[in-house]
N, C-alpha and C positions, 0 to 999 in steps of 0.2 A: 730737285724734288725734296730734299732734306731739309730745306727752308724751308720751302711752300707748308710741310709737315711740321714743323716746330711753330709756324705762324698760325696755321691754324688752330694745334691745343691751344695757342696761348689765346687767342681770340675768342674761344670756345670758353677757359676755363675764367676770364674777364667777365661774361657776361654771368656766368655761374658767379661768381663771386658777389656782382653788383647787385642780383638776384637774392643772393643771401644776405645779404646788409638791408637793401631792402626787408628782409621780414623780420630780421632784427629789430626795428623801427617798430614794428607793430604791438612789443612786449614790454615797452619802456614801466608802465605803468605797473605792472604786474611785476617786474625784477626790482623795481624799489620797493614794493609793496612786501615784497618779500622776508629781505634783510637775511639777518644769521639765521641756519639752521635751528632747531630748538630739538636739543636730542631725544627730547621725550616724547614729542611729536613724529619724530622718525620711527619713532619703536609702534606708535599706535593707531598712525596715521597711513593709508595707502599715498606712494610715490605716484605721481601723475605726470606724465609727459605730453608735449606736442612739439611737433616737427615742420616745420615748412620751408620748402627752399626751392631752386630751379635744378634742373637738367637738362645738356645740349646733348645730342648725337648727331654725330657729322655725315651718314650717310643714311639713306635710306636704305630697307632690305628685310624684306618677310625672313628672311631666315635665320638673321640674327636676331629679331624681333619675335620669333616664332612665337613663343609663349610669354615674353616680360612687357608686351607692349610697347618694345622702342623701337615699333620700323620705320617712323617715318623720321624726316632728317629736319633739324631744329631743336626749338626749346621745348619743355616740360614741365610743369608743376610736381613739385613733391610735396604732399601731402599724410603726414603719421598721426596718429593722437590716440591717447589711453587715457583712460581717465575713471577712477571709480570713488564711491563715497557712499552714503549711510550710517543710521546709527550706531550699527555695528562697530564701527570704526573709532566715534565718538570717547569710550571708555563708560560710557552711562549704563551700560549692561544691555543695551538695544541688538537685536537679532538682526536688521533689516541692510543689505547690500546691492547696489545697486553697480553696473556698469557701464562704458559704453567706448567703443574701441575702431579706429581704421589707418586701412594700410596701403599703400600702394593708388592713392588718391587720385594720382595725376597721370595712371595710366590704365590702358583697355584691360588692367589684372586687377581691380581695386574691390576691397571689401568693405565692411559695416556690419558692427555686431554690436549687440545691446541684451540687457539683460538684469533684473530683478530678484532679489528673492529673499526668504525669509529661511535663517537657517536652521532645518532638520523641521520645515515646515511645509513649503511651497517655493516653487521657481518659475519663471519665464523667458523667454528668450526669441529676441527675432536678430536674423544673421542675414546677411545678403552678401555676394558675390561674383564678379565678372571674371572671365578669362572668352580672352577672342586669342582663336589659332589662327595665326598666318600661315596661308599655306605655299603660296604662290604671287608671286608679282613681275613674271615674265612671262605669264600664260598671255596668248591671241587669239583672238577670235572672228570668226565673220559672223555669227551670229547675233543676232537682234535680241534681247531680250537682258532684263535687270537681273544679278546675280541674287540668288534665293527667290526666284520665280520658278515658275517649272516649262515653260512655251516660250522657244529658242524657233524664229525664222530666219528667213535671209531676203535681202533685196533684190525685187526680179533682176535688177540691173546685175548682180551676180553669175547670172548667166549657170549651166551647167559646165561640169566637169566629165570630158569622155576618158573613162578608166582604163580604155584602151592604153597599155605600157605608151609614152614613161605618165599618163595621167596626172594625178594632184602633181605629179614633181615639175609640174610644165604649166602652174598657173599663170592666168593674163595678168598682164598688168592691173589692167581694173580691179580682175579678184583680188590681187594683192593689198590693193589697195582699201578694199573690207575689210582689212584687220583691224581690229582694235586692240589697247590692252587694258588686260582686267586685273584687278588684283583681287585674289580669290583666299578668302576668308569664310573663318565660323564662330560664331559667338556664342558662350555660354551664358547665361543667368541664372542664377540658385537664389531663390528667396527658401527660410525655412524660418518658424515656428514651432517652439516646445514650451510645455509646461508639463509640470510636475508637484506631486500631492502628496502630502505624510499623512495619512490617517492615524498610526501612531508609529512607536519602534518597531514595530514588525510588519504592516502593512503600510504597501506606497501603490502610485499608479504615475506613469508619464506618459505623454504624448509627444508625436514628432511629425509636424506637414511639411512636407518638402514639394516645392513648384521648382523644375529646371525646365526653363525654355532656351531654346537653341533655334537659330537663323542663321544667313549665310548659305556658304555651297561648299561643296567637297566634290574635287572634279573625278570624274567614273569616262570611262572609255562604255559606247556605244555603238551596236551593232548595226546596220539599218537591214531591214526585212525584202525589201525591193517589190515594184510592180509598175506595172505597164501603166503609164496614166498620160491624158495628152497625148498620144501617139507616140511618148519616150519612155522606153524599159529602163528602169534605173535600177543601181546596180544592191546585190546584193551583199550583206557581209563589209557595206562601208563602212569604213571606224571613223568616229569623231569625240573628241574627246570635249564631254560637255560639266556643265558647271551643276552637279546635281545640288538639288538643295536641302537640304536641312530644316526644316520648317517642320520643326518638333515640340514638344510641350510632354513632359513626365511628371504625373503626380504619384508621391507615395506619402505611403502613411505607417505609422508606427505607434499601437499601443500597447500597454505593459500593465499588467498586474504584477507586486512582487511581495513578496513574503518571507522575512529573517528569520530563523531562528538561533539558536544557541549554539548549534551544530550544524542548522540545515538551511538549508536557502531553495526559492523555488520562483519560476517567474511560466506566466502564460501569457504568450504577444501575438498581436495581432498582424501580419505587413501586406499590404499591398499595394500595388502599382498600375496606374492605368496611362499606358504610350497613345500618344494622339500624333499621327501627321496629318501636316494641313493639305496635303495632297494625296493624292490616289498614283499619279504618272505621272512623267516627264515625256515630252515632245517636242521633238526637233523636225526641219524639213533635212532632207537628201536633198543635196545639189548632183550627187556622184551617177553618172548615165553612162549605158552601154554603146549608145546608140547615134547619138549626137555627138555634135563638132565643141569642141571646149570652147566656155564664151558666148555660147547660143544661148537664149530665153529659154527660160522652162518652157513644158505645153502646155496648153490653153488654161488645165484647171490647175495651172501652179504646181509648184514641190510636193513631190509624197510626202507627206505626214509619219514618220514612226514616232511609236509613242513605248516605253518599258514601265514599270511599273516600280512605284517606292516604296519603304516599308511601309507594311501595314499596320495599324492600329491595333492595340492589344490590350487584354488585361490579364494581371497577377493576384491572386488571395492565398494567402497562404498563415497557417494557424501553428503558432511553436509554443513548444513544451521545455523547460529546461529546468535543471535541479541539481543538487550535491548534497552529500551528508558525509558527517563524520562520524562509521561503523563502528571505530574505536578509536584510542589516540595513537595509533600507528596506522591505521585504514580509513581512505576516504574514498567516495564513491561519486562518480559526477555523470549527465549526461543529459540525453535533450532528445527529443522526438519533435517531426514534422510534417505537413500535408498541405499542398499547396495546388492549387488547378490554374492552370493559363490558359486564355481561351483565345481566338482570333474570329474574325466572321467577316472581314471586308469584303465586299462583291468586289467581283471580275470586273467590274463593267468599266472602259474607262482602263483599263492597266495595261491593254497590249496593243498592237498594230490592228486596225480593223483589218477584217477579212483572212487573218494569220490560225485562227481557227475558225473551224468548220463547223464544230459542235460543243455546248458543255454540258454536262451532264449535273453538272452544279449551279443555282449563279454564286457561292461565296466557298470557301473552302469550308467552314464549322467545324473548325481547330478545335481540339481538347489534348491539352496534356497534362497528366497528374502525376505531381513528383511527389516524392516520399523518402523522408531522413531520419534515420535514427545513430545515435554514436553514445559509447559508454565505455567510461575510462576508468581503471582500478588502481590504486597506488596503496602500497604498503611497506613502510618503514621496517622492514625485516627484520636488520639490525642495526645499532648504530653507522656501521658502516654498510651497510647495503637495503639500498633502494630498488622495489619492484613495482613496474608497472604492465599492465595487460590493457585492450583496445580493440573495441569493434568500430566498425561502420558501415551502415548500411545506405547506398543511395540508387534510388528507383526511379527513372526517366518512363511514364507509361505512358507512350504515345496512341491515344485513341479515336482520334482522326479517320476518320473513312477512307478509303481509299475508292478508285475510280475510274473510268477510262475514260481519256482525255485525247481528241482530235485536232489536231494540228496540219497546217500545208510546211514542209518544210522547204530548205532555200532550192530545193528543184521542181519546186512546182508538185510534189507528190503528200497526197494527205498520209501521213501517221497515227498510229495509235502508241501511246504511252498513260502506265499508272505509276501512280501517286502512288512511295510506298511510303508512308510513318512510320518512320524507326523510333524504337522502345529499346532503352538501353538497362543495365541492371550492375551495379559494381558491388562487391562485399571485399570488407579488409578487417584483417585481424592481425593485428601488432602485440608480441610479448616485448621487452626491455629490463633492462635494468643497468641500476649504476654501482659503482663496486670499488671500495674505498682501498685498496691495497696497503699502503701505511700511509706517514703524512706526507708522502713527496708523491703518492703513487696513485692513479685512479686511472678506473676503466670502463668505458660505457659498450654494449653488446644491446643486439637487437635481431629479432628475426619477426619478417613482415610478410603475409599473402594477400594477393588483388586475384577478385574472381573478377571477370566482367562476362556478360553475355548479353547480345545481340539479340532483336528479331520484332516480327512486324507481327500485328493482333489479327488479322482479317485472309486469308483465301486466295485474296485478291492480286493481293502484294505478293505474297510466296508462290504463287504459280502461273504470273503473268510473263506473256514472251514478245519480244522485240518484236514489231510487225516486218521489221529486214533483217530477221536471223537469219545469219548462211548457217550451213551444218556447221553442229558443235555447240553453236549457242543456245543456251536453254538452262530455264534452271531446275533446279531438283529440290521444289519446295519450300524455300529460303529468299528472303529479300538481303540478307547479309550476306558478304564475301568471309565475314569472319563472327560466326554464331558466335563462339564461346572463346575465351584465353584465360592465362593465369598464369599468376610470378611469383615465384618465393625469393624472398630478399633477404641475407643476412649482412648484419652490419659489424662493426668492431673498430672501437676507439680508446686511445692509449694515451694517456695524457702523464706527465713527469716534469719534478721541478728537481733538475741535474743537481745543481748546484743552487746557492741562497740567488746568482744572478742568470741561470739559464731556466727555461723552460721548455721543454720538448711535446710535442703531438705528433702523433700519426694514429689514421685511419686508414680502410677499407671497407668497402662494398661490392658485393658481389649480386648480379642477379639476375635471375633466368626465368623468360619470358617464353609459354608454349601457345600457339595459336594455330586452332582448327580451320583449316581452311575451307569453301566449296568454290570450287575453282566456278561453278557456272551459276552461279547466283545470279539474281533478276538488278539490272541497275537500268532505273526510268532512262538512262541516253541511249540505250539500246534501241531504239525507235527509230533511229538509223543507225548506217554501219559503220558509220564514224564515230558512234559513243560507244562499244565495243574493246573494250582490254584486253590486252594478250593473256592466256594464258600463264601462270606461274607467275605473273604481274600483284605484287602486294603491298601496301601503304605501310610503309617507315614504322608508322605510329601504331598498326596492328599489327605487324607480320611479329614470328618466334623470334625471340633476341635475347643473345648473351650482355650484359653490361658487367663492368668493372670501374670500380671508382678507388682512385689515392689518394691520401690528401696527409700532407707531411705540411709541418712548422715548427718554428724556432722563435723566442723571444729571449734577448739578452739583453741585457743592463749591463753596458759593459764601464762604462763611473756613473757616478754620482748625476752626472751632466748629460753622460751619453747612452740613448736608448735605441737598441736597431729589433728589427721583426723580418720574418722572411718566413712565406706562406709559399705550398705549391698545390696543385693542383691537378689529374689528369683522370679522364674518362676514355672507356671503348668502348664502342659498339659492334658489337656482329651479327647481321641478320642470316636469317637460312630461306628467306627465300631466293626461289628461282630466276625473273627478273624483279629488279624495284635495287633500293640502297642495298648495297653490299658490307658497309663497313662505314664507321665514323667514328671520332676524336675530336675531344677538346681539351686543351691543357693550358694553366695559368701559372703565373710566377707573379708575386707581388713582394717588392720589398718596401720598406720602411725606415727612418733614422730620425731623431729627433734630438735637439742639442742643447740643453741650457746654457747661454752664455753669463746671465746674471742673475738676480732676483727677478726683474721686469725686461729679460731679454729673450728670447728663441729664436730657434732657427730650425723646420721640421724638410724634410724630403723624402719622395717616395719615387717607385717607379713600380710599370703594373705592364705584362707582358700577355697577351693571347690570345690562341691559335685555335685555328677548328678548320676540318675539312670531313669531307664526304666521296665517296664511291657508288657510283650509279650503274646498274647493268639493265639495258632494254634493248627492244625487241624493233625495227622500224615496220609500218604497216602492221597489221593484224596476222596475229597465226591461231588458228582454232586447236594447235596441241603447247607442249611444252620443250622450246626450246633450250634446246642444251650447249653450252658454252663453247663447245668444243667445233662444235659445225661452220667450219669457214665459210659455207655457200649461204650460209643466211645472211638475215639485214640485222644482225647483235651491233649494239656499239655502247660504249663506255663513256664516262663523264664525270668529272673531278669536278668539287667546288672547295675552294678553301679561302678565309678569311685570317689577318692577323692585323691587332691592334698593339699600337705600343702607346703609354701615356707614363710623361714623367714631369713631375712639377715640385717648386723649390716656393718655402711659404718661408716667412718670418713676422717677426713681434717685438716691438718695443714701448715699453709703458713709462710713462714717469719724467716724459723728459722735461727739458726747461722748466725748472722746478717742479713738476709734478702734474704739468698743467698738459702734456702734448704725449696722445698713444700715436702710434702709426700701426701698419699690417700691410705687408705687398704678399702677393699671390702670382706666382709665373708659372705657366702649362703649355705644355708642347704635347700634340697626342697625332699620331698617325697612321692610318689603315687603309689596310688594302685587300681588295675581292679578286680573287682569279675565276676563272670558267673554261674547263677545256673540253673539248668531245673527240673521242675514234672511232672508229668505225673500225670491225673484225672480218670486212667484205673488201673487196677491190671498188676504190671511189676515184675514179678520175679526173674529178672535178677538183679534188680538194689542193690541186697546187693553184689552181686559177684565184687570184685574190679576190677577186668576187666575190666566192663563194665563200660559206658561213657554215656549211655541213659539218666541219670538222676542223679540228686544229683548236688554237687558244682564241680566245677575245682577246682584244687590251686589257689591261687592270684596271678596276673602277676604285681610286684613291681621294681618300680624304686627309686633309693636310691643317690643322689648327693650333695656332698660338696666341694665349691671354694672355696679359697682365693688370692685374687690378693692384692699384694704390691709392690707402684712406686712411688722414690723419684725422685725428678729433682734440679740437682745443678747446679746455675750460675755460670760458669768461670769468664767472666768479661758480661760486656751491651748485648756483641753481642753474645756469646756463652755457651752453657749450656750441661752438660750432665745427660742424664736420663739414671735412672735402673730401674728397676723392674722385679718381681717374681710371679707364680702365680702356684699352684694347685689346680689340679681337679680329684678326684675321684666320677669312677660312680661304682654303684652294683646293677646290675637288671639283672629278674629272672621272666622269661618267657618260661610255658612250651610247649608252641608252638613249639619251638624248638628241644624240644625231638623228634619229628617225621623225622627229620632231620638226625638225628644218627643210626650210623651202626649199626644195631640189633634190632631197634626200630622205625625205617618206615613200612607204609604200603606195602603189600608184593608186590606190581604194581608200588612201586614210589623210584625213586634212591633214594640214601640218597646224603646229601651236606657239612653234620655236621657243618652245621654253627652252633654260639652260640648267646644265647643274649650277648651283649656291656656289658663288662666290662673292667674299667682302672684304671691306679694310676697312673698320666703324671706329671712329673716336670717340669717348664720351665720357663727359666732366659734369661732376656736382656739388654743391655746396646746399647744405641746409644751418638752420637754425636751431637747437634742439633746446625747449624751457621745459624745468620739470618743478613742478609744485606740489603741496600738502593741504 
């Protein structure tokens, strides 16, 4: 194995090499043309580069490819150039500069920027750029249909699936043999357009059009709706997980009036944004039936059709105010006002399962929401040594959307009634600080902070609608929110000290307490059956009252001339007070640092970075209409841990200068490791939970991530103007996640395809050589 591995770098980094000599070739004319540097030319001339060379990678793999463009396995073009010029440059006293620049040529991340301008005059600029995410290249499918489509069938020869246990884990052959694999990607494009205008020294104007279209798919899990069609009941609640698509287009815009003065500045812009999907829904057939023998032909009129719906199409305007003045030469004043409307109007029509409602009462929704900002900050030099600042801000979510009553058949065949509530949010924050100069080794920064926020919906409708399957208890009391109102006062305190001419000390603290009004029976649209239904004393993390506490301690010593070390820490709590939901959370970091000069053109740096986070969960199984208490052994309470811990440590180095002065190097080695735990218990008697089976309780496996780089690049100078770079670099990852079991033939839920993806696993080599010519 150790051969097979050294034979392939080297046959990798051979053709990299041949590839670079190659574009070598291509500059002969231009490196003679060149000659000696002329140092006065250096001083008034912009430096110009271009780059071109090859790269191999030895494996293919969306995940190590995720975002740089290198998943598939072979060669590559590298492709760099910068390049600028104009009078400007010249020394003739000309204003005029021109640009034009790109990176990343020879893969699915590549740019293009250009650019003009006259300076303290006018400018322009047109910039483009690509990034495709990889997301996936072990996803399966049976379904028929091109990825960033939205209409996914299957072949009658597919036959149905009877969901009767063990169902999808008991496919035919044939089925099986409908897999295909897809590799599932998204693709960005950003073109964009600016100019800009000096009318003179104190008035300007710019513009900015930005087009980003996106394609591709991003795979989403789907529910199917189920019905009787052909004489076959299919089933309800099938999961498939299909290839949504992406098929989007975002235009925005950005214009600016601005205004200097001597003291003051003042700007009024324009921004907004209109989202386009090229779709309305997405539709797939159910193969999954109740009824039928696996392997059977659909009924007569073919696969039920479910269809869910995509984003919808949208627009933003929004109008800003922004300004600052200087009140005196210790007082400044800054701040910005804003008003902006979002609107949406797509019809229903087309977005759901036919026949899944009964009635609408609408055909589009006629979305309006109007946000509104305002923020203004005070700073005053008190005294030399102490700085004060004060801080509002104001921001207003008004959601004015009508609300409605909406009929639906839900998955037992019974129509429902549910409204629409628009929620309108409201935050205000008021920040005092200041900084406070103690002597010269001594300084300390203090702050005390309030968040108001408050909930609630504009309309009647929202606030005193009720589940049409309330059992008693459920109801609410005027409120579409679970949490009307809260608010946090936050104090902070930071200490900072240089011990010694080679130590330096920090520590802080934060403290801060979070109070949140509850109504335990507020309106939540899943209330429409009794499955959307929370238990009482049940509160979301993110609202509920909460104590936090924050430490944060560091060290930095210089302990010689040569050797520098750091060491940062870090730790957070959380404690909630409610009833059930998270009970308690932490996270804490340790990062250190060392850094070593060995010569003038030598280093050697290493760090290590350590942490942890976990959580406490306390609920309730089933619904209870009052407020259970922890204590009660005859109920269905049970508990749940989640905790996370990363370690990352990597060793860098530097050498410049070698072989006479002609050869830098740089290698890069990282090793980084984590792992997720998941445990649950139960506070009732469960006699299930010794059966291995069963999943109700006890620990999961760990889901671990396991990865090791090394990158090495040397760069040699040919002569002043021309250099070639190599380098190499692997990456292995190993992780192990059993999420993924459900995924696999024989081992999904009997209702749910299988797609047999796996968790990312690799072992990628990859070698490059370019060419690098830089001219004047």
């Amino acid at each position: 194995m150790k051969a097979d591995t050294r034979n392939l770098a080297l046959n990798m980094l051979t053709l990299a090499v041949k590839g670079a000599i190659a574009a070598m070739m291509a500059f002969p004319a231009l490196a003679l043309a060149e000659g000696d540097d002329d140092d006065i030319a250096a001083l008034t001339k912009p430096t110009n580069s271009i780059e071109i060379g090859t790269r191999n990678t030895s494996q293919s793999s969306a995940k190590f490819g995720e975002y740089n463009g290198l998943d598939k396995k072979g060669g590559s073009l590298i492709g760099n150039f910068n390049v600028r010029g104009g009078d400007a440059y010249e020394n003739e006293g000309g204003t005029v500069r021109w640009n034009a620049s790109g990176a990343n040529l020879g893969t699915t991340s590549r740019s293009l920027n250009t650019g003009v301008s006259d300076q303290g005059r006018w400018n322009l600029g047109i910039n483009y750029d690509e990034l495709r995410h990889n997301i996936t290249d072990s996803y399966q499918t049976p379904f028929q249909g091109s990825m960033g489509g939205n209409n996914f069938n299957l072949p009658s020869s597919f036959g149905v699936v009877n969901t009767t246990s063990p169902g999808t884990r008991a496919l035919t052959t044939n089925q099986q043999a409908s897999f295909q694999n897809e590799g599932v990607h998204s693709d960005r494009k950003n073109s964009t357009f600016s100019a800009g205008y000096n009318f003179d020294t104190r008035w300007s104007t710019s513009f900015e059009f930005n087009r980003l279209e996106q394609s591709g798919a991003k795979l989403i899990a789907a529910s199917s709706d189920g019905a009787t069609l052909g004489g076959n009941s299919y089933t309800k609640e099938g999961i498939a997980i299909l290839m949504n698509p992406t098929n989007y287009k975002t235009d925005t815009y950005n214009l600016a009036l601005n205004w200097l003065g001597d003291k003051n500045h003042f700007t009024a812009s324009y921004y907004g944004s209109m989202f386009r999907d090229g779709y309305t829904n997405l539709s797939w057939a159910d193969p999954l039936q109740s009824t039928s023998a696996s392997g059977t032909s659909p009924g007569a009129s073919g696969f039920f059709i479910n269809s869910m719906s995509t984003p919808p199409s949208n627009s933003f305007h929004q109008l800003n105010l922004t300004g600052g003045a200087a009140l005196t030469s210790t007082t400044k004043l800054a701040g910005g006002f804003s008003y902006g409307r979002n609107t949406q109007n797509e019809s229903y029509s087309g977005t759901y399962t036919p026949g899944t409602m009964t009635s609408l009462p609408t055909g589009s929704l006629n979305g309006l929401v109007v946000s509104t900002h305002a923020n203004l900050k005070l700073t005053n030099q008190t005294t030399k040594d102490l700085v004060l600042f004060a801080s509002m801000k104001f921001n207003e979510r008004n959601n004015q959307t009508t609300s409605n009553t909406f009929s639906f058949v839900d998955l037992g065949g019974v129509t429902r009634n549910s409204v629409n509530t628009p929620m309108s949010n409201k935050k205000t924050q008021i920040e005092f600080a200041g900084d406070y100069r103690i002597d010269k080794k001594q300084t300390v920064h203090f702050g005390y902070e309030y968040e108001e926020v408050k909930r609630w919906c504009n309309n009647s409708l929202a606030n005193n609608a009720q589940g049409s399957a309330a059992p008693v208890g459920y109801y609410t009391t005027a409120s579409c929110a679970q949490v009307p109102e809260s608010n946090e006062n936050k104090l902070a305190l930071t200490y900072r000290v240089k011990a010694s001419d080679d130590i330096t000390l920090n520590a802080g603290y934060t403290y801060g307490r979070r109070r949140a009004d509850i109504n335990s029976s507020f309106y939540n649209p899943m209330q429409a059956v009794n499955q959307g239904f929370e238990n009482f004393g049940y509160v979301a993390f993110f609202d509920a009252s909460r104590k936090e506490s924050l430490y944060k301690l560091g060290a930095s010593w210089q302990a010689s001339e040569r050797l520098n070390l750091g060491l940062n820490g870090r730790f957070r709590q959380d404690k909630y007070d409610s009833t059930l939901g998270v009970q308690d959370g932490s996270s804490t970091s340790i990062n250190l640092d060392a850094s070593y000069t060995l010569s003038e053109n030598s280093m050697v740096s290493a760090y290590y970075s350590w942490q942890a986070k976990q959580r406490n969960l306390l609920s309730e199984a089933g619904r209870s209409t009052t407020v259970i208490l922890p204590t009660t052994t005859t109920s269905g309470l049970w508990t749940n841990q989640m905790s996370n811990t990363d370690h990352t440590v990597g060793l860098n180095g530097k050498q410049k200068g070698l072989m006479g002065g002609k050869l830098d190097l740089s290698e890069d080695l990282t090793y980084s490791y984590g792992k997720a735990g998941y445990s649950t218990q139960t506070q009732y008697p469960v006699t299930t939970c010794t059966d291995a089976s069963n999943a109700s309780c006890g620990a999961t496996p760990d889901i671990t991530s396991k990865m090791i780089q090394f990158r090495f690049t040397g760069s040699y100078k040919i002569d002043k103007v021309s250099k070639v770079v190599m380098g190499y670099m692997y990456q292995n990852l190993r992780s192990n996640d059993y999420f993924y079991n459900a995924y696999q033939y024989g081992y999904t839920p009997a209702t749910m395809l299988p797609t047999n993806q796996t968790a990312p696993n690799y072992s990628v080599n990859t070698v490059f050589a370019m060419y690098n010519y830089t001219f004047q």
